[in-house]
LOLUM-135706 format. One record per residue (C-alpha): residue number from 0; x, y, z. Coordinates in steps of 0.05 Angstrom, whole numbers, plus 5000, padded with zeros to 4 digits. Layout:
<site NUM,<X,Y,Z>>
...
This chain:
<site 0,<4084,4052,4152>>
<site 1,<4149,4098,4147>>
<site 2,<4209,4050,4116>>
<site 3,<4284,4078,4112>>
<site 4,<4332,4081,4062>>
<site 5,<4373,4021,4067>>
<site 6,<4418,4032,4017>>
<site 7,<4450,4091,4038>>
<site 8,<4449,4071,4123>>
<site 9,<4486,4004,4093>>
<site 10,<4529,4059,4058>>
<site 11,<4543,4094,4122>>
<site 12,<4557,4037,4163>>
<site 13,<4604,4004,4117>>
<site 14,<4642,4069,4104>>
<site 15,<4654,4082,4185>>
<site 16,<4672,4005,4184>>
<site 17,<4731,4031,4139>>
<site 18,<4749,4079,4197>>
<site 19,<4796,4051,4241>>
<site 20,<4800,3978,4199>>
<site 21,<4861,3938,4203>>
<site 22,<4895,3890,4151>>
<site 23,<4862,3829,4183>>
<site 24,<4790,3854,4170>>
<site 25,<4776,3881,4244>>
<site 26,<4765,3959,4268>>
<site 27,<4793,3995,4320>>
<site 28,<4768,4066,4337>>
<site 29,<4784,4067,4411>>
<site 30,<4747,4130,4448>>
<site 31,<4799,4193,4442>>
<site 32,<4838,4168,4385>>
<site 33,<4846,4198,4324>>
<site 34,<4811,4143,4279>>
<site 35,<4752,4158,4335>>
<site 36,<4763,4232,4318>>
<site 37,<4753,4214,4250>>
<site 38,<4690,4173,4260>>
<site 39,<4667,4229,4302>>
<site 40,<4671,4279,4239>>
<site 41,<4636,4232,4192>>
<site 42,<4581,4228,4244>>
<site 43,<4578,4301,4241>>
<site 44,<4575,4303,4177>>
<site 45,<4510,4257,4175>>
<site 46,<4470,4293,4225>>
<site 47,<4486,4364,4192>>
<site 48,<4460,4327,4125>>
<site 49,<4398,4314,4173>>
<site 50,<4384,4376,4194>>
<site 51,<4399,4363,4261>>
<site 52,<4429,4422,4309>>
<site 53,<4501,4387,4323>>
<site 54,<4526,4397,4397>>
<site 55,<4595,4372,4428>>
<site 56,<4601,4372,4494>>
<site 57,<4657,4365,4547>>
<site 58,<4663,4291,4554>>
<site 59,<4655,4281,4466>>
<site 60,<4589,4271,4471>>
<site 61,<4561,4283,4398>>
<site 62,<4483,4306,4399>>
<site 63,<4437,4325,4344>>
<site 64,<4381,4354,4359>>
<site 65,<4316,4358,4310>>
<site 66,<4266,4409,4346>>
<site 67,<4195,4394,4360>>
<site 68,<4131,4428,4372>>
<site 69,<4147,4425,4444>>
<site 70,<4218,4418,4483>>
<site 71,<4196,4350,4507>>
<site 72,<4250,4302,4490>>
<site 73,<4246,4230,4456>>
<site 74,<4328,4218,4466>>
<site 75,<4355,4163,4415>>
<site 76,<4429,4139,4430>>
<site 77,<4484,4087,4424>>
<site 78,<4569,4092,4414>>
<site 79,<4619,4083,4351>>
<site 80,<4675,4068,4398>>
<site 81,<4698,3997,4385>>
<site 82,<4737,3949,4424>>
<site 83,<4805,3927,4391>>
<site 84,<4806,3887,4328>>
<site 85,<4727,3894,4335>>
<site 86,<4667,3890,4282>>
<site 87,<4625,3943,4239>>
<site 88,<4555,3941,4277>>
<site 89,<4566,3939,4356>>
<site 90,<4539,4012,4374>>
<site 91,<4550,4045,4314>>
<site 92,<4475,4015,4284>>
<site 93,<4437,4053,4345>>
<site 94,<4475,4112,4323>>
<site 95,<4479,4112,4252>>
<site 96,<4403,4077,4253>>
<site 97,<4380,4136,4294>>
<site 98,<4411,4187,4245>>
<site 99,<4373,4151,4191>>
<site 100,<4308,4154,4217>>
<site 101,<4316,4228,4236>>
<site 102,<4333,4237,4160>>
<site 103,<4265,4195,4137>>
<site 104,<4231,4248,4181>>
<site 105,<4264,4302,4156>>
<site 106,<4243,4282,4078>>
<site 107,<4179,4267,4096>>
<site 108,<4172,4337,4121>>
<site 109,<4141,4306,4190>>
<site 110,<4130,4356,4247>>
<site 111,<4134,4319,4317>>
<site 112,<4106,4336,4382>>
<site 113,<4169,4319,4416>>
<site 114,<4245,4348,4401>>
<site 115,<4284,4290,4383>>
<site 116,<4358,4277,4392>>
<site 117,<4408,4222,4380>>
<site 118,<4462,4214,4414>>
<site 119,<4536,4188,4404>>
<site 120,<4555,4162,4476>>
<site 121,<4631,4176,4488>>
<site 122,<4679,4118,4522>>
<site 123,<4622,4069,4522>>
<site 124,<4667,4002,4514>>
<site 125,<4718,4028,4576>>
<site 126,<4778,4004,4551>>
<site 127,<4808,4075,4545>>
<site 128,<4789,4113,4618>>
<site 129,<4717,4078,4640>>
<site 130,<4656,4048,4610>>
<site 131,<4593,4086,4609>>
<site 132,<4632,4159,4618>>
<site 133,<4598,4185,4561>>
<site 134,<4527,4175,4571>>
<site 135,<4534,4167,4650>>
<site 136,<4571,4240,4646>>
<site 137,<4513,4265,4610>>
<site 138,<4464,4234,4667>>
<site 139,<4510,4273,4718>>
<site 140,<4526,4214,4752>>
<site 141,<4597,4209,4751>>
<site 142,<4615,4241,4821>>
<site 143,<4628,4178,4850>>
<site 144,<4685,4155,4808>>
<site 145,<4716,4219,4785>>
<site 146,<4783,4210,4838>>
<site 147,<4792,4141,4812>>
<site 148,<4793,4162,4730>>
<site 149,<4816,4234,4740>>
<site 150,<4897,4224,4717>>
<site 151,<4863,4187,4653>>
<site 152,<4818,4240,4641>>
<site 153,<4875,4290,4644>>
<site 154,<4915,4248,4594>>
<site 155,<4860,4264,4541>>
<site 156,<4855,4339,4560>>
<site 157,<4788,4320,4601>>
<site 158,<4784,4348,4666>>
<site 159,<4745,4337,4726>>
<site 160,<4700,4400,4714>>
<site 161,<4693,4386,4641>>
<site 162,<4654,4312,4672>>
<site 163,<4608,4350,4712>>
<site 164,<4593,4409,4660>>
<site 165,<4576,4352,4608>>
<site 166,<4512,4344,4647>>
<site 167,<4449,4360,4604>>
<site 168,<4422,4415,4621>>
<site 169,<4346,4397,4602>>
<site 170,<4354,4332,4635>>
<site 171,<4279,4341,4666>>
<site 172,<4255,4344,4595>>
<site 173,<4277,4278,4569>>
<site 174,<4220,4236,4574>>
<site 175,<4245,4169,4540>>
<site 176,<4310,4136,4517>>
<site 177,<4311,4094,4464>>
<site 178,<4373,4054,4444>>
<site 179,<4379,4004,4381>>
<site 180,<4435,3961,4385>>
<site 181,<4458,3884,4357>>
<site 182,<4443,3832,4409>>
<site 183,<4515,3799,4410>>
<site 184,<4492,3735,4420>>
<site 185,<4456,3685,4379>>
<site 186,<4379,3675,4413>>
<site 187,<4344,3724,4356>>
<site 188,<4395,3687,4300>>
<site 189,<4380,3614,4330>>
<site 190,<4299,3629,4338>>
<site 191,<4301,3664,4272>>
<site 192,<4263,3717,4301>>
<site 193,<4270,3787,4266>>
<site 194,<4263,3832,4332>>
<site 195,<4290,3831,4397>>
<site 196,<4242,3877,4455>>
<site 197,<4291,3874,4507>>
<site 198,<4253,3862,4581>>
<site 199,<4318,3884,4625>>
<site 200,<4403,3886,4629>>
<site 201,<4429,3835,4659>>
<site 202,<4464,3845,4732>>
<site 203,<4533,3825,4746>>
<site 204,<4587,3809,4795>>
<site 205,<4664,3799,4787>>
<site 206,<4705,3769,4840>>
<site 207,<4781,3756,4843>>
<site 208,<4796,3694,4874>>
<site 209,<4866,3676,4907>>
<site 210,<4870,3593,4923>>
<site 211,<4920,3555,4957>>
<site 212,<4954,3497,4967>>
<site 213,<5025,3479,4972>>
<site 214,<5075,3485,4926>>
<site 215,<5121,3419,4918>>
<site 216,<5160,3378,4870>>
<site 217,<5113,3356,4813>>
<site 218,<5159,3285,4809>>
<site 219,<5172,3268,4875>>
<site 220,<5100,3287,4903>>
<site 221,<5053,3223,4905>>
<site 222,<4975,3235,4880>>
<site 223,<4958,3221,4956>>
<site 224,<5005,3273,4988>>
<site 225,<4993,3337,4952>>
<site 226,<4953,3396,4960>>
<site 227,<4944,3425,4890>>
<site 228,<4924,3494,4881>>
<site 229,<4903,3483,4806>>
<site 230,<4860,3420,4820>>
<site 231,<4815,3459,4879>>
<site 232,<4817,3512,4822>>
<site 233,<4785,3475,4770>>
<site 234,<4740,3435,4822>>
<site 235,<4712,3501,4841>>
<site 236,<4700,3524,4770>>
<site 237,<4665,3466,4746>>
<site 238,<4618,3462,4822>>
<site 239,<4605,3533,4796>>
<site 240,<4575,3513,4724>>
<site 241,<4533,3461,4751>>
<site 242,<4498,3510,4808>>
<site 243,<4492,3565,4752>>
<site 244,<4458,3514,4699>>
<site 245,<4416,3483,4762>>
<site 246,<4398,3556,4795>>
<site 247,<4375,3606,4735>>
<site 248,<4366,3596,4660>>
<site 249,<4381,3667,4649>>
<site 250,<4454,3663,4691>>
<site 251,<4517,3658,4665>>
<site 252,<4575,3642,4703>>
<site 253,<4656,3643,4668>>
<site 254,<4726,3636,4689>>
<site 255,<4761,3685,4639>>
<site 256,<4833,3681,4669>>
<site 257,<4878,3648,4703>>
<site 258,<4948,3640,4727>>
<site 259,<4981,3586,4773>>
<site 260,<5043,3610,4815>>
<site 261,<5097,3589,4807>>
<site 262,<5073,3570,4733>>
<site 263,<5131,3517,4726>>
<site 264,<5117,3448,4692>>
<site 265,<5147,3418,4739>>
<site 266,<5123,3442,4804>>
<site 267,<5059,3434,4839>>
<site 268,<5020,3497,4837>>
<site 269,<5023,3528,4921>>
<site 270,<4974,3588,4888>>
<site 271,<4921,3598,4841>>
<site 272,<4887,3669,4817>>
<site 273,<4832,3664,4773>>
<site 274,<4766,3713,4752>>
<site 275,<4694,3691,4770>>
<site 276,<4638,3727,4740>>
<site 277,<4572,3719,4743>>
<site 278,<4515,3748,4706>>
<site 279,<4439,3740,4722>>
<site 280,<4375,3779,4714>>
<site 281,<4359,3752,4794>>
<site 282,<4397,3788,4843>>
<site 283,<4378,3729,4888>>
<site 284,<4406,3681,4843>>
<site 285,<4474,3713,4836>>
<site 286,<4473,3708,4909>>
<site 287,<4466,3632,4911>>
<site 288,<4530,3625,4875>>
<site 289,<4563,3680,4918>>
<site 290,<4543,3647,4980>>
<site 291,<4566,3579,4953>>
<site 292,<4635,3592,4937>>
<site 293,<4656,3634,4995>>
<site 294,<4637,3576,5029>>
<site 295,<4673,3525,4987>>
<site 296,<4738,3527,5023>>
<site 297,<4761,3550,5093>>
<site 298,<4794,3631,5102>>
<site 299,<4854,3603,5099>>
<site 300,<4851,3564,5034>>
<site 301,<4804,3611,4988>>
<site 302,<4801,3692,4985>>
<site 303,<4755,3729,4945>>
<site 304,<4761,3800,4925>>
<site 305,<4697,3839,4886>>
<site 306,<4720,3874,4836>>
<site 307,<4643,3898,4813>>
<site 308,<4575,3897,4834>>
<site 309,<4523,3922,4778>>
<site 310,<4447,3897,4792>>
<site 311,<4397,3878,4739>>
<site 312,<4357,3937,4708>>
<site 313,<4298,3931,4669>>
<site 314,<4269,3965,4615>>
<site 315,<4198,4005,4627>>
<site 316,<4130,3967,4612>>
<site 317,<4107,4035,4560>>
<site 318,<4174,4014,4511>>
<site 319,<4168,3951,4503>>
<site 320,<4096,3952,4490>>
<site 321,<4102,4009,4439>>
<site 322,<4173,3970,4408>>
<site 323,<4125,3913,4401>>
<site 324,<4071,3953,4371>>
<site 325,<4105,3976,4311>>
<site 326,<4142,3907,4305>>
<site 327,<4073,3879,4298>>
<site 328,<4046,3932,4247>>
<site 329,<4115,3927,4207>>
<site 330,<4099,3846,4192>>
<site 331,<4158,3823,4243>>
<site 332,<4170,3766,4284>>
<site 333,<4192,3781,4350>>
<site 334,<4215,3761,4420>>
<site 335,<4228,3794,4489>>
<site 336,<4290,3781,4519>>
<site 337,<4333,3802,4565>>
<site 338,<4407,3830,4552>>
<site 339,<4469,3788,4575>>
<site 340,<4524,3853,4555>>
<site 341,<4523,3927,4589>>
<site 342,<4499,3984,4542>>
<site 343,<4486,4064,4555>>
<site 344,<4409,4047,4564>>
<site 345,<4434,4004,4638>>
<site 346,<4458,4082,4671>>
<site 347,<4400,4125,4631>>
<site 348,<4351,4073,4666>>
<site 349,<4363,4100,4729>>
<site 350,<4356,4169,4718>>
<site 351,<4311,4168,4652>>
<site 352,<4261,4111,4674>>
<site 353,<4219,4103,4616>>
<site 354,<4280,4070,4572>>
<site 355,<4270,4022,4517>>
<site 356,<4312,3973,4481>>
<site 357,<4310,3942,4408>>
<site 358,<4357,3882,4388>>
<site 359,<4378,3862,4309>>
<site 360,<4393,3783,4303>>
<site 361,<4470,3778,4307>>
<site 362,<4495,3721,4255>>
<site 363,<4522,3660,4299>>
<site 364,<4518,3706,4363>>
<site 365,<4588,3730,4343>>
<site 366,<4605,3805,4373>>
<site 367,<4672,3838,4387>>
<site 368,<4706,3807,4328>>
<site 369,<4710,3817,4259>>
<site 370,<4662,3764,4248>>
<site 371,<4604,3801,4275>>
<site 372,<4557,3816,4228>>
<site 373,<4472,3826,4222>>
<site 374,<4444,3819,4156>>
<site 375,<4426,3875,4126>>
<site 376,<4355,3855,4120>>
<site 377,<4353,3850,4194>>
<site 378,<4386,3925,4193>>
<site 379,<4338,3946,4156>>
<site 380,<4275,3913,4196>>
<site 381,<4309,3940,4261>>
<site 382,<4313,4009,4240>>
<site 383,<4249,4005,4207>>
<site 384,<4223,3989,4280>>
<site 385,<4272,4039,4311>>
<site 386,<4239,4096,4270>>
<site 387,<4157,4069,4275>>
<site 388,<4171,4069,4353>>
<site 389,<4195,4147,4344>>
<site 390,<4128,4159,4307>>
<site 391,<4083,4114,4357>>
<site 392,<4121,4141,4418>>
<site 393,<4114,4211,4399>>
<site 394,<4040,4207,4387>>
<site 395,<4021,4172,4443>>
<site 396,<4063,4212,4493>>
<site 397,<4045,4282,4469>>
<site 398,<3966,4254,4473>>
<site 399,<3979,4238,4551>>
<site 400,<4023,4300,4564>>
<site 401,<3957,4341,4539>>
């Protein structure tokens, strides 16, 4: 079977690492900003080096494009934005992966059925204007939210129109997405599994809660007589760990802020705000937590706001058996599981329905820091896999398109 060039992808991922890197070992190429710019230019460079047609497109979308026999598409993506102080291989191994294999092809003098292209997903981590406005833009399913994010767009000379003309134009043609990425957490690492064949996203809510009690002299205010904010708080978050670890192996349920008003050492907290999320594959599931803690106190002690409802998505039956495939024929060990973090492939789902996801171990599960790292042996098997599945898909699909 077809095997890349690891040296020179581990080049290429360690020299974008550089990009963006800070004193303290972390990188920071925010969507928009110049050190993204810069990555953006070394990607170009790479796909050019390919021999892959390079495209911008409104939203800074980066596609290159390696034609086929036909003008079916196989569509390969992932993002090089990073969060702040983040780590070398979240998104940028689908990308730079994808380039890699297109490059293998490109040696090997291979003539596909299909016209391939790999993306670069713009503003995929959100922490500049949105998540997902890259690939979602592309999708032409960003109407919805375009009042809400238009002033940000505007500050990063994107405009409303430039959204909506980022919309591929041969959108009917694109009959898979494939997307490699890290899995961010530490089931391949801990099974010592080489191969993740990811079965679905996970689905999530996000509430804001508001709790009260009454605020009072933290001295002077016997055990018996208070009503403190803080201790229904923490009640609440603990009765919600036990119902998540009862309910659904697969849910996840965390508290990732909170503040106490007044916030005073010495006075009993009259108000609480804290986050609740809640992640799941079930719908139903998430529902059974929902349901339990809007019921947990009375109107007048508890409010709840939803700040986002996403629901589970899963990943077609055709990918994961052809991911599997060339796992198997490649000599790996592998698992399916399901995805606990967002990517692009949870919005191309729902337009491009045959989608497909392939994970790389993460070492200790760690993501979003500068400690994240995947072997590069594991690299190496992933994109192996990454570019067999190309091959296998673009066989099989062009025999049932006949």
């Amino acid at each position: 079977m077809l095997k890349i060039n690891i040296e020179r992808l581990k080049k290429n991922i360690l020299d974008l690492g550089e990009i963006g890197k800070d004193e303290q070992g972390g990188t920071t190429r925010l969507a928009y900003s110049a050190e993204y710019d810069r990555g953006v230019d070394f990607l170009k460079k790479l796909m050019e080096d390919a021999n892959l047609r390079v495209e911008t497109d409104a939203v800074g979308n980066v596609i290159g494009t390696r034609k086929g026999k036909s003008d079916k598409v196989i569509l390969i993506g992932s993002h090089t934005d990073t969060v702040v102080h983040g780590g070398i291989f979240d998104g940028t191994l689908g990308v730079l992966g994808g380039i890699e294999a297109l490059k293998i092809i490109d040696e090997e003098g291979i003539q596909l059925e299909h016209t391939i292209k790999v993306a670069n997903w713009a503003e995929e981590e959100g922490n500049v204007i949105k998540g997902l406005i890259g690939s979602k833009s592309y999708l032409g399913e960003m109407e919805d939210t375009l009042a809400e994010i238009e002033a940000k767009l505007n500050q990063h000379g994107i405009s409303a129109e430039d959204v909506r003309n980022a919309k591929a134009e041969d959108l009917d043609l694109i009959e898979t997405y494939l997307e490699l990425h890290i899995e961010q957490g530490g089931v391949l690492f801990n099974e010592q599994k080489d191969i993740g064949v990811v079965t679905g996203i996970i689905g999530e809510q996000r509430y804001m809660a508001t709790i009260y009690g009454e605020e009072n002299h933290a001295g002077t205010t016997p055990m018996h007589l208070r009503d403190d904010a803080m201790v229904k708080a923490a009640e609440l978050i603990l009765e919600l760990n036990q119902l998540c670890r009862e309910t659904d192996e697969t849910m996840v349920c965390t508290t990732g802020w909170i503040k106490a008003f007044p916030g005073e050492q010495n006075s009993i907290p009259g108000m609480v705000k804290m986050s609740i999320e809640i992640r799941a594959m079930k719908k139903a599931s998430i529902e059974i937590m929902t349901d339990y803690m809007k019921r947990r106190f009375s109107a007048e002690e508890c409010e709840f706001e939803c700040t986002l409802i996403q629901d589970p998505v899963f990943m077609s039956d055709d990918c994961q058996r052809i991911i599997a495939e060339a796992s198997d024929e490649l000599g790996l060990s592998r698992m399916s599981l399901h995805s606990g973090a967002g990517h692009d492939a949870m919005a191309i789902v729902k337009v491009i329905k045959d989608t497909g996801m392939i994970f790389a171990p993460s070492v200790n599960g760690r993501s979003h820091c500068p400690q994240e790292w995947t072997e590069w042996h594991d690299v190496e098997n992933s994109v192996n896999v990454l570019l067999n599945t190309i091959l296998k898909m673009d066989q099989q699909k062009a025999g049932g398109n006949k």
